[in-house]
C-alpha positions as CSV (number, residue, x, y, z in Angstrom):
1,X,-29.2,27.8,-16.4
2,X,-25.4,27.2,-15.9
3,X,-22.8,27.3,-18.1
4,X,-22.2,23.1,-19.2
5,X,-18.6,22.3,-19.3
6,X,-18.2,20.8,-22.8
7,X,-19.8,22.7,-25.7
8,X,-20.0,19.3,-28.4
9,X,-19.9,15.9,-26.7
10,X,-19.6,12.8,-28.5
11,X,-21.0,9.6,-26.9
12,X,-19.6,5.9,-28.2
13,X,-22.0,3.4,-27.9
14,X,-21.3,-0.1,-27.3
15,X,-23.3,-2.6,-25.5
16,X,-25.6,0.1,-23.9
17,X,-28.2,0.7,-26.9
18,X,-30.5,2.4,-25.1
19,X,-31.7,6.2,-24.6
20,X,-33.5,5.5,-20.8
21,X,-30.4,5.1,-17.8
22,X,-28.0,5.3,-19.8
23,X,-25.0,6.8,-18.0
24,X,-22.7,7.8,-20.5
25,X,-25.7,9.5,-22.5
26,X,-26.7,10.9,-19.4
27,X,-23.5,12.6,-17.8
28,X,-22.8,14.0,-22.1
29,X,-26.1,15.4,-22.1
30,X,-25.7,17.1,-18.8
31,X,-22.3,18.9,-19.6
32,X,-22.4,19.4,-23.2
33,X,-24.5,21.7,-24.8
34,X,-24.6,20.0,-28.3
35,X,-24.4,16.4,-28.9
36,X,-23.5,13.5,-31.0
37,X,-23.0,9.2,-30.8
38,X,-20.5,7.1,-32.5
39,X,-21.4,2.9,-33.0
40,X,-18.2,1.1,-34.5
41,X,-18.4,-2.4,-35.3
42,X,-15.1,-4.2,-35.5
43,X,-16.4,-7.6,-37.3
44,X,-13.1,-9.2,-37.0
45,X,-12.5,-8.9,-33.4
46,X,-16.4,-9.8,-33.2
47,X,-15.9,-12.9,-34.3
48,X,-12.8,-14.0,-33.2
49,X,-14.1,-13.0,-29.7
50,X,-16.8,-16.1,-30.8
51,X,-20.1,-13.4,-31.4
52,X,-22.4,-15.6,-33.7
53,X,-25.2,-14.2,-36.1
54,X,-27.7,-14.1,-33.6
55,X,-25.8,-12.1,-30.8
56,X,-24.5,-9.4,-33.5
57,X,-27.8,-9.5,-35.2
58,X,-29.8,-8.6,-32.0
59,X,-27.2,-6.2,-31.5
60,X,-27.2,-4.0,-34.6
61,X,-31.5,-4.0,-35.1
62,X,-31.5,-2.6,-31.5
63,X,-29.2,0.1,-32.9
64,X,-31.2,0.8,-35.9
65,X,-34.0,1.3,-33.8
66,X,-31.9,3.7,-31.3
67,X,-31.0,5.7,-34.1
68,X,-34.9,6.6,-35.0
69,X,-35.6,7.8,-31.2
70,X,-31.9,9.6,-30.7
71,X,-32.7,11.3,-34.1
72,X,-36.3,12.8,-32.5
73,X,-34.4,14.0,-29.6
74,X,-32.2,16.0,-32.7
75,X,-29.5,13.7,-31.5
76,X,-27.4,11.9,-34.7
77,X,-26.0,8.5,-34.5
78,X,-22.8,7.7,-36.7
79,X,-21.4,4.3,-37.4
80,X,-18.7,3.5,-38.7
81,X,-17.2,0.2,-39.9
82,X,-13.7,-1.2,-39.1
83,X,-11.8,-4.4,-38.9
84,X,-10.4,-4.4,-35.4
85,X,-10.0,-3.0,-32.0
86,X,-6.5,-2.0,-32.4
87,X,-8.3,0.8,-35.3
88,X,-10.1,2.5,-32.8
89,X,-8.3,4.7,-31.0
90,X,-6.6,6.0,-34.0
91,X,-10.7,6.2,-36.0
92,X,-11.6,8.0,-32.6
93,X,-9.2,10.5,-32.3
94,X,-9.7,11.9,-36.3
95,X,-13.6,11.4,-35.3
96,X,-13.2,14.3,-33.0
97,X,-10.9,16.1,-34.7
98,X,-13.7,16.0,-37.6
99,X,-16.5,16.9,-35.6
100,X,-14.2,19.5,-33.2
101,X,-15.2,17.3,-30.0
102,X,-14.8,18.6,-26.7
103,X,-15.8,15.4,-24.8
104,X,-16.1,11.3,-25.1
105,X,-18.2,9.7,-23.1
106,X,-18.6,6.1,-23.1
107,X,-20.5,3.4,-20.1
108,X,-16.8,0.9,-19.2
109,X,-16.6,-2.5,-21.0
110,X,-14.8,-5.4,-18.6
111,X,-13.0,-8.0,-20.3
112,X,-9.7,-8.1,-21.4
113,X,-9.8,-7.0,-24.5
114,X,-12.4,-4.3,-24.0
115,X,-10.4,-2.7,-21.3
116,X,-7.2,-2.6,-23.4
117,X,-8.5,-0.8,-26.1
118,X,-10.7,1.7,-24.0
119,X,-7.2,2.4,-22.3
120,X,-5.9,2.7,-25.8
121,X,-8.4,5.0,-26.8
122,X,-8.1,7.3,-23.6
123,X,-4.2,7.7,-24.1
124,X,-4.5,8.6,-27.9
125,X,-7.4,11.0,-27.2
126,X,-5.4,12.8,-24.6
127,X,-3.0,14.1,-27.2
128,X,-5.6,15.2,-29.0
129,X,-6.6,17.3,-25.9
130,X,-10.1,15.7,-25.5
131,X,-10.9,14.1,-21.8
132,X,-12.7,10.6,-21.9
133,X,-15.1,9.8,-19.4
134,X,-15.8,5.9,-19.0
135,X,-19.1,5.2,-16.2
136,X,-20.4,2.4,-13.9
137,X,-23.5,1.0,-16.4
138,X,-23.1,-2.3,-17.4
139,X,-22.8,-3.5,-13.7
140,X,-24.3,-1.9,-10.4
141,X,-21.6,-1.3,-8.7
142,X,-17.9,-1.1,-10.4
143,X,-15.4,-4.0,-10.5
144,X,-12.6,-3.3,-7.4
145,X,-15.5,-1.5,-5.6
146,X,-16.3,-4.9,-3.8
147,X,-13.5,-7.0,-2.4
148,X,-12.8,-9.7,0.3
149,X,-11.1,-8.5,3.8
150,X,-7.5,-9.0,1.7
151,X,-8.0,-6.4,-0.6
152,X,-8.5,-9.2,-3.7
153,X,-11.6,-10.0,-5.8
154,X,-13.9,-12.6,-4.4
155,X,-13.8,-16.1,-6.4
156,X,-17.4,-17.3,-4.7
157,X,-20.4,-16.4,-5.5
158,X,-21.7,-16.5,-2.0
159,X,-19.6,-14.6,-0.1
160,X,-19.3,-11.7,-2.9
161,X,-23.9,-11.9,-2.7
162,X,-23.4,-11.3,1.1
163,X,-20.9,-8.4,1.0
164,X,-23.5,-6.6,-1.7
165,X,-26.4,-7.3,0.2
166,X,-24.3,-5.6,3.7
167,X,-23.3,-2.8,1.9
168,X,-26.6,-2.3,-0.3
169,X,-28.8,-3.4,1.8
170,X,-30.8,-0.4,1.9
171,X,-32.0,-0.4,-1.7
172,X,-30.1,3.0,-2.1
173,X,-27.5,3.7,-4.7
174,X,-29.5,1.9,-8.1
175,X,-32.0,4.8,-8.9
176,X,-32.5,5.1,-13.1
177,X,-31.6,7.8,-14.8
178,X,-33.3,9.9,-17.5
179,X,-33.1,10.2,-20.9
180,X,-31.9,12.7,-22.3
181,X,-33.9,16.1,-23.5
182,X,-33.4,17.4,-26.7
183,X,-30.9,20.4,-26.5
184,X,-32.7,24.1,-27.0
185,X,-32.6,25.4,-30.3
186,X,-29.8,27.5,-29.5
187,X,-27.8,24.4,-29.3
188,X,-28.8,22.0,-32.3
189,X,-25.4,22.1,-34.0
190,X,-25.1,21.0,-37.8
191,X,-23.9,17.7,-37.9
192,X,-22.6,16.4,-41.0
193,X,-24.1,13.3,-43.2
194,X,-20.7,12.0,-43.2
195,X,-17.0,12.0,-43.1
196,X,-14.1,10.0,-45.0
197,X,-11.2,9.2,-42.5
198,X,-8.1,8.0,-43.1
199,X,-8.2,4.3,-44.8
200,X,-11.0,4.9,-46.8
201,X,-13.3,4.2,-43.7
202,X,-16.4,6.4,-43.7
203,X,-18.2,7.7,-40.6
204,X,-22.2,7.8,-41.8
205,X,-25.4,8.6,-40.5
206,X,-26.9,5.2,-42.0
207,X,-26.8,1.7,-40.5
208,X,-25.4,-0.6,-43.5
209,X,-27.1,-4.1,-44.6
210,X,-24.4,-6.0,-44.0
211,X,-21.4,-6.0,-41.5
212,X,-18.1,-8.2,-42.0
213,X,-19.0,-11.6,-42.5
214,X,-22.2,-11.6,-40.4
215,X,-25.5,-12.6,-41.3
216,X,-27.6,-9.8,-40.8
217,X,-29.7,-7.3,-41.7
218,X,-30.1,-4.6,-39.8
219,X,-32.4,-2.6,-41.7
220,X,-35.0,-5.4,-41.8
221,X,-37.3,-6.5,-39.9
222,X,-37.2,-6.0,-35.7
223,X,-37.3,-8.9,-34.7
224,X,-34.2,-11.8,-34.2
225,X,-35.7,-15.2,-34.2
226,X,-38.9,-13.7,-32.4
227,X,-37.3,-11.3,-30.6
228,X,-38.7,-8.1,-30.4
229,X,-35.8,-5.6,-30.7
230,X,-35.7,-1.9,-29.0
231,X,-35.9,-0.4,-25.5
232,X,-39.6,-0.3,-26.0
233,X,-39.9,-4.0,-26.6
234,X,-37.3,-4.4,-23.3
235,X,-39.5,-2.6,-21.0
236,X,-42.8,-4.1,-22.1
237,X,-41.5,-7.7,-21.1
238,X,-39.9,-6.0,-17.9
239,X,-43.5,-4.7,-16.8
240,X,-45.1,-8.2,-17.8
241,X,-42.3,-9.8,-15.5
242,X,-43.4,-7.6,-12.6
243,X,-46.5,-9.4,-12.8
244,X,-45.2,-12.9,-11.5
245,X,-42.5,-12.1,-9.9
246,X,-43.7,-13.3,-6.7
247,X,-43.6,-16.8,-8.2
248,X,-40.3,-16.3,-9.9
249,X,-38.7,-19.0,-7.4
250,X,-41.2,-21.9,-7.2
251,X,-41.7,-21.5,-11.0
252,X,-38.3,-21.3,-12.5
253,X,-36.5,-24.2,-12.9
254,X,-39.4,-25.4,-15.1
255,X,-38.8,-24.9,-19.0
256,X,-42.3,-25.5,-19.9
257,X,-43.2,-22.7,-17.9
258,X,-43.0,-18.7,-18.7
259,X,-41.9,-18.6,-15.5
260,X,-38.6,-16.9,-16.3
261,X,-38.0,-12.9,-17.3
262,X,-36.6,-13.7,-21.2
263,X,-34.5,-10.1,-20.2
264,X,-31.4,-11.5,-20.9
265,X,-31.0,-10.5,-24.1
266,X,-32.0,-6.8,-23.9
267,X,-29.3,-6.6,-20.9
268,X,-26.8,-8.1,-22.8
269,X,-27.5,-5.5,-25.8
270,X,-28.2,-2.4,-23.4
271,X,-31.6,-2.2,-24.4
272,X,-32.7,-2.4,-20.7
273,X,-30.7,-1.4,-17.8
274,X,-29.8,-3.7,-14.5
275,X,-30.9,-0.6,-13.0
276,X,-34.4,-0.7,-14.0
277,X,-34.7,-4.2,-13.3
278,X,-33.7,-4.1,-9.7
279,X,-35.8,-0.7,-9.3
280,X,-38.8,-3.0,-10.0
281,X,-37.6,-5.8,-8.0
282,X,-36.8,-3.8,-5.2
283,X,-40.3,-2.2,-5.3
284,X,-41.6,-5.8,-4.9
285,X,-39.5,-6.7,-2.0
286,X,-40.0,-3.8,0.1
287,X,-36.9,-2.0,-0.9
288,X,-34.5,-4.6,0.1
289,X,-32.7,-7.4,-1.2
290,X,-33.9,-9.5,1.0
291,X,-37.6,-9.2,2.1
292,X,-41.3,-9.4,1.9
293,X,-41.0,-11.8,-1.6
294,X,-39.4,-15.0,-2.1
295,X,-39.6,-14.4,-5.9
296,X,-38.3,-10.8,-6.1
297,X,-35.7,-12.3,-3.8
298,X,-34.8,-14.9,-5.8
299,X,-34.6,-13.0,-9.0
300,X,-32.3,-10.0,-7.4
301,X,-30.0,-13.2,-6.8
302,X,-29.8,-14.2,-10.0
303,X,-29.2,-10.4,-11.6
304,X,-25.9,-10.6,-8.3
305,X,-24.8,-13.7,-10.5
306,X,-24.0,-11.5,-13.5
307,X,-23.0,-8.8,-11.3
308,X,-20.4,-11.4,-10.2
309,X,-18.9,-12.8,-13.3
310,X,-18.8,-9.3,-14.0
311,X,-16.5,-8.4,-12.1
312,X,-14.3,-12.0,-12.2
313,X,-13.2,-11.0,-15.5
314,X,-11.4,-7.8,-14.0
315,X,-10.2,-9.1,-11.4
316,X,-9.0,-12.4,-12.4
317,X,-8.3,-11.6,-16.5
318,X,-6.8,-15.2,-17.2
319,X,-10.6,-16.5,-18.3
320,X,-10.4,-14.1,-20.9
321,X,-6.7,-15.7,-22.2
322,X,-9.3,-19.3,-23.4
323,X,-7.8,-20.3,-19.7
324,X,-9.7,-22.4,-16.5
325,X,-10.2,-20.8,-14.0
326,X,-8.3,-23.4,-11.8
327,X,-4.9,-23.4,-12.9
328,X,-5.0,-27.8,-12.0
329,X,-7.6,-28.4,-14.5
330,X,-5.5,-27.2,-17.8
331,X,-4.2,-31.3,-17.3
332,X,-7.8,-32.7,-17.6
333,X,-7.6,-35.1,-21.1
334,X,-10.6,-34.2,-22.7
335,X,-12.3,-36.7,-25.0
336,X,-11.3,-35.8,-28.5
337,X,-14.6,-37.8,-30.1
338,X,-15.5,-34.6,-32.2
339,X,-19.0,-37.4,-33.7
340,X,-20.0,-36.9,-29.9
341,X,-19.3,-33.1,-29.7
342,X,-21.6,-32.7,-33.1
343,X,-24.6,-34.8,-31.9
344,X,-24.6,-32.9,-28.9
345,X,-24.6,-29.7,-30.8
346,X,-27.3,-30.9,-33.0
347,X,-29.6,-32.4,-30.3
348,X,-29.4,-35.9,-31.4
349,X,-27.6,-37.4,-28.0
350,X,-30.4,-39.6,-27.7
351,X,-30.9,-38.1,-24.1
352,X,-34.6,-36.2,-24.8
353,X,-33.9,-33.5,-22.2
354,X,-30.6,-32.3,-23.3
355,X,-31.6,-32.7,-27.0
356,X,-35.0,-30.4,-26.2
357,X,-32.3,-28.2,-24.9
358,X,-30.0,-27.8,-27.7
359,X,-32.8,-27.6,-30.4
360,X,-34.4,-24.7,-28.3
361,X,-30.8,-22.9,-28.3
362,X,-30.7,-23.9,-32.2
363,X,-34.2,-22.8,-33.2
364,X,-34.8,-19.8,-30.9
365,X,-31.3,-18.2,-30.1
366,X,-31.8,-19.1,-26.6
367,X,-31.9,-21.5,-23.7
368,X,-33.6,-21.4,-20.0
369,X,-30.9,-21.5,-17.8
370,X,-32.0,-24.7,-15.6
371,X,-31.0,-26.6,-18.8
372,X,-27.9,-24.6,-20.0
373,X,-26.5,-26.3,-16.4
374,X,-28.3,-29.3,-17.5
375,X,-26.6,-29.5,-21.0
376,X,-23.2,-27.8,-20.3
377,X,-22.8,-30.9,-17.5
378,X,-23.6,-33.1,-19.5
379,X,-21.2,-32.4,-22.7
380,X,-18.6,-31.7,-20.0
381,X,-18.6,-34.4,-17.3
382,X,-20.9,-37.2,-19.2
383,X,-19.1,-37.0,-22.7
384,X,-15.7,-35.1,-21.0
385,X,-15.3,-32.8,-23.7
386,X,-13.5,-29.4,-23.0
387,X,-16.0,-26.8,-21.6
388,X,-14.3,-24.6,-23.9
389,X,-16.1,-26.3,-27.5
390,X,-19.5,-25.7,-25.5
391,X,-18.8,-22.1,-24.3
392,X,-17.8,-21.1,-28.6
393,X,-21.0,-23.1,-29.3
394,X,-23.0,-21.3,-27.1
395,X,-21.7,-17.5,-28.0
396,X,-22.4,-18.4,-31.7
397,X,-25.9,-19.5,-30.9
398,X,-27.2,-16.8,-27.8
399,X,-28.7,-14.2,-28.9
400,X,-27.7,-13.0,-25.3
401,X,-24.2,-13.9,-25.8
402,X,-22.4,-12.2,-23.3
403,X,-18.6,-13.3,-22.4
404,X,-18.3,-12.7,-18.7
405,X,-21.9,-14.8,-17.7
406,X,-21.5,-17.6,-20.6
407,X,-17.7,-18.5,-19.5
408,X,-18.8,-18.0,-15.7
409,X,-21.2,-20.7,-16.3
410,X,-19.4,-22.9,-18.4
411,X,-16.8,-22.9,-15.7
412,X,-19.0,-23.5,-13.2
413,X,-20.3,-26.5,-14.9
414,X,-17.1,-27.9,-15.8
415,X,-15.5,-27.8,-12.4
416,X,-12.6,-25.4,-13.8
417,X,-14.1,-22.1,-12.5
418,X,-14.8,-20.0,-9.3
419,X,-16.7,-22.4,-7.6
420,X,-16.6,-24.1,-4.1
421,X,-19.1,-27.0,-4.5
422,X,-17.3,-30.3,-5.5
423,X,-15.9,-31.9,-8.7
424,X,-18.0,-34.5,-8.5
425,X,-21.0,-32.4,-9.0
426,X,-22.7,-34.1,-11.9
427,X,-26.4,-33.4,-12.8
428,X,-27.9,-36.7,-14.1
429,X,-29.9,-34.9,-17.1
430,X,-32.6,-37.9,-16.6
431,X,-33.6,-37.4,-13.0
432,X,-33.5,-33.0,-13.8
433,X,-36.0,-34.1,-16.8
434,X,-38.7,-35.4,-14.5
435,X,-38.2,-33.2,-11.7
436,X,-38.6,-30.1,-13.9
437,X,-40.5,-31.5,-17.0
438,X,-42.5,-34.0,-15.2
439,X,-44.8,-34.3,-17.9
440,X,-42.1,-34.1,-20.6
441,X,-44.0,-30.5,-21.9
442,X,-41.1,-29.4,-23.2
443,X,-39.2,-32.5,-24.6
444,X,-42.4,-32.9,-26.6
445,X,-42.6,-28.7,-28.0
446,X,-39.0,-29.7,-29.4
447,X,-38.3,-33.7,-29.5
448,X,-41.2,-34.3,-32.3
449,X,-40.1,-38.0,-32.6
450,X,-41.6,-38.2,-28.7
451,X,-44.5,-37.0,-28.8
452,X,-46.1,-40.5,-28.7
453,X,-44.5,-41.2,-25.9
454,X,-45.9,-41.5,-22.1
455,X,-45.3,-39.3,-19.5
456,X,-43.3,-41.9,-17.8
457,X,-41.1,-42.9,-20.7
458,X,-40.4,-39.8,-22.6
459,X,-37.6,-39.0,-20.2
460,X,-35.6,-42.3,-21.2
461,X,-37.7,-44.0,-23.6
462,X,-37.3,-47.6,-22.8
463,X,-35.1,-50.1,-25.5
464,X,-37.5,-51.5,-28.6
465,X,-39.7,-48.2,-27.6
466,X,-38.6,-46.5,-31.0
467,X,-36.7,-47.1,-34.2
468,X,-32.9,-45.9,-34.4
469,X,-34.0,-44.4,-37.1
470,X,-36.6,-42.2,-35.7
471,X,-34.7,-41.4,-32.2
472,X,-31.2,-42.6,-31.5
473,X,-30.4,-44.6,-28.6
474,X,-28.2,-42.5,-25.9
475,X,-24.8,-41.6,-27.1
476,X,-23.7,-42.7,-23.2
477,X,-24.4,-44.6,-20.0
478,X,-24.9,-41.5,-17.4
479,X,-23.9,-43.8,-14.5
480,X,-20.6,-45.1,-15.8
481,X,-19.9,-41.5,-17.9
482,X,-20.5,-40.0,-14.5
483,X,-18.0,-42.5,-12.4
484,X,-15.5,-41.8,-15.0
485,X,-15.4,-38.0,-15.1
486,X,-15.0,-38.3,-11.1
487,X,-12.3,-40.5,-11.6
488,X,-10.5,-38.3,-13.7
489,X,-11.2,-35.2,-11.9
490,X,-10.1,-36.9,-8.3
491,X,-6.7,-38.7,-10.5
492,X,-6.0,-34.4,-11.3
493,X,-6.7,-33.7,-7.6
494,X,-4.4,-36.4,-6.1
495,X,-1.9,-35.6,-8.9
């Protein structure tokens, strides 16, 4: 066997909590002979980067339950506990010191403030004599790699699917990799239970109750709101998926339906690599992104959306500064009724399809993504309030929370993102209710007050239907809310 280059390596986990393809666990394993991983939370940055419970919840119970199956493979898992970002270069460069690192290896983080600090940590580490490796795993193909005929990164979903799809065309490229072995006997170096660093921090082999302000326990139970933590769990709803794929596109626009994959999640945490899923995707469509099925199709489209927003947060880094996309639209005068902000938080808009919407993000820590367009148009253009009061809302409810894909799409809603359709793009939330809920299956799972009603009223229940008291009327007129968010959009556009 030949010599590996590094004899300790130390991997830092982030979003990425997984021990199957996983890059940066992958390439450490490969060149190091022993082996550790580092988790540091940084509550304070968590949260003012918007992370709710849920998100941060799902996140550290998938670690927990990493820890158990790294620990099997005689791997140990530290974690470690500090305020901020700016903290960990300095935490990282006494963790090595500690544990006499050769290596770090971590999978690269995209926005803004993710890059910074992993720049950060490479230029402290460097005087410390320890290379840092930072791989392609979050996305398929790195941001820069893909670019318009100018050199610059492309601002349209389309035209960024159709270079992908010419270069990639071939299925090639995406294969999984392994997880890692255990390392021989010769190598299973004595790790310590834990070390005290400077500022009283402590790096420790246990995964505490409580982190920051946030309400969770990761030593509980596995689940978050239902959901199922672990790889395990990831790969078992990945394998049911496979099963009806090949209806994913005449079935998915339909909440009432488990029409949709429900991976979102265990990407956003790293239980489950975008690898994986397109391997199985792939495998359905003949080994191309475009073939035999519609549905496998139409899913590998949707997994090129993240892949997009992706890499629109390296390339244009102003949407991670709380900034539209479209420079114009910073003039917009949002409404300032914060009444009609918290009735469409709470799901009382007295519009049944966006209030089924918002309970199901309340109650479950997640929404299908037919009606997050649904909703997010309608807070935005229907009640004009800034995009940027839903896109908070919505990272302290999701349990898939992820920055890049929940600004995307709030921007796209809004009309201040990358986006070529139109500003007067405006769904009308009643004719989407009977087109996808024609039956009002869903309004009824989570609008209790309508289950009485008919099929062809629950969608707009008709005046003297109900009591104010039991349903409110609608907070707005779509047709005249609509005409005057086009005004306003085509006043910024003349202007």
């Amino acid at each position: 066997m030949p010599k590996k280059l590094y004899p300790r390596g130390l991997v830092w986990l982030r979003n990425d909590l997984r021990m199957d393809d996983n890059t940066a666990l992958y390439r450490a394993a490969t060149n190091c002979d022993a082996l550790a991983v580092v988790f540091i939370a940084c509550p304070e940055t968590w949260r003012s980067h918007g992370d709710g419970d849920n998100v941060v919840a799902m996140r550290l119970r998938t670690l927990k339950a990493l820890q158990a199956s790294l620990w099997k493979k005689h791997i140990p898992l530290y974690f470690l506990q500090l305020d901020t970002f700016a903290r960990v270069p300095r935490a990282l460069a006494q963790i090595c010191r500690k544990l006499d690192i050769d290596a770090l290896f971590a999978n690269a983080e995209y926005p803004l403030n993710e890059q910074r600090r992993d720049a950060a940590v490479r230029e402290t580490l460097k005087s410390e004599c320890v290379p840092v490796e930072y791989s392609t795993d979050r996305t398929l193909t790195s941001p820069g790699s893909l670019t318009t005929g100018s050199g610059e990164g492309f601002k349209v979903y389309t035209p960024f699917k159709r270079a992908f799809i010419a270069r990639f065309d071939n299925g090639g490229g995406f294969e999984p990799l392994p997880a890692p072995r255990s390392p021989g006997a010769e190598h299973r170096a004595v790790w310590p239970e834990w070390i005290t660093l400077a500022g009283e921090h402590n790096l420790i082999r246990s995964i505490p109750d409580s982190v920051g302000d946030y309400n969770v326990v990761p030593g509980g139970d596995r689940k978050v709101l239902g959901w199922t933590v672990g790889e395990s769990a990831a790969n078992k709803l990945l394998k049911a998926f496979s099963g009806r794929i090949s209806d994913y596109h005449n079935q998915r626009d339909y909440p009432a339906m488990a029409a949709t994959s429900r991976l979102s999640p265990y990407l956003n945490c790293g239980a489950l690599s975008v690898r994986r899923c397109v391997q199985m995707a792939l495998g359905e469509n003949g080994g191309h992104w475009v073939g035999r099925s519609a549905g496998a199709g139409s899913w590998l489209c949707e997994l090129l959306w993240r892949e997009f927003y992706q890499h629109l947060v390296v390339h244009y880094p102003r949407v991670c500064r709380n900034l539209p996309f479209k420079p114009e639209t910073e003039q917009v005068p949002w409404s300032r009724r914060s009444a009609d902000f918290e009735r469409w938080c709470q799901g009382q808009t007295g519009v049944p399809i966006v209030d089924a919407a918002m309970r199901q993000l309340n109650q479950t820590g997640w929404m299908h993504n037919r009606l997050r367009m649904v909703v997010a148009s309608f807070l935005t253009k229907n009640l004009l309030t800034d995009w940027r009061k839903g896109e908070r809302y919505f990272m302290q409810q999701l349990v898939d929370a992820d920055f890049a894909a929940n600004n995307g799409g709030w921007q796209w809603a809004a009309s201040t993102g990358t986006d070529a359709a139109p500003y007067f793009r405006v769904f009308n939330p009643y004719s989407q209710s009977k087109k996808f809920d024609p039956e009002g299956e869903f309004i009824r799972a989570f609008v209790p007050e309508l289950e009485g009603c008919s099929a062809r009223d629950i969608h707009c229940p008709p005046v003297g239907l109900l009591r104010s008291e039991d349903y409110p009327a609608p907070i707005c007129d779509v047709t005249q809310s609509r005409k005057h968010a086009i005004e306003v959009f085509a006043n910024l556009k003349s202007g």
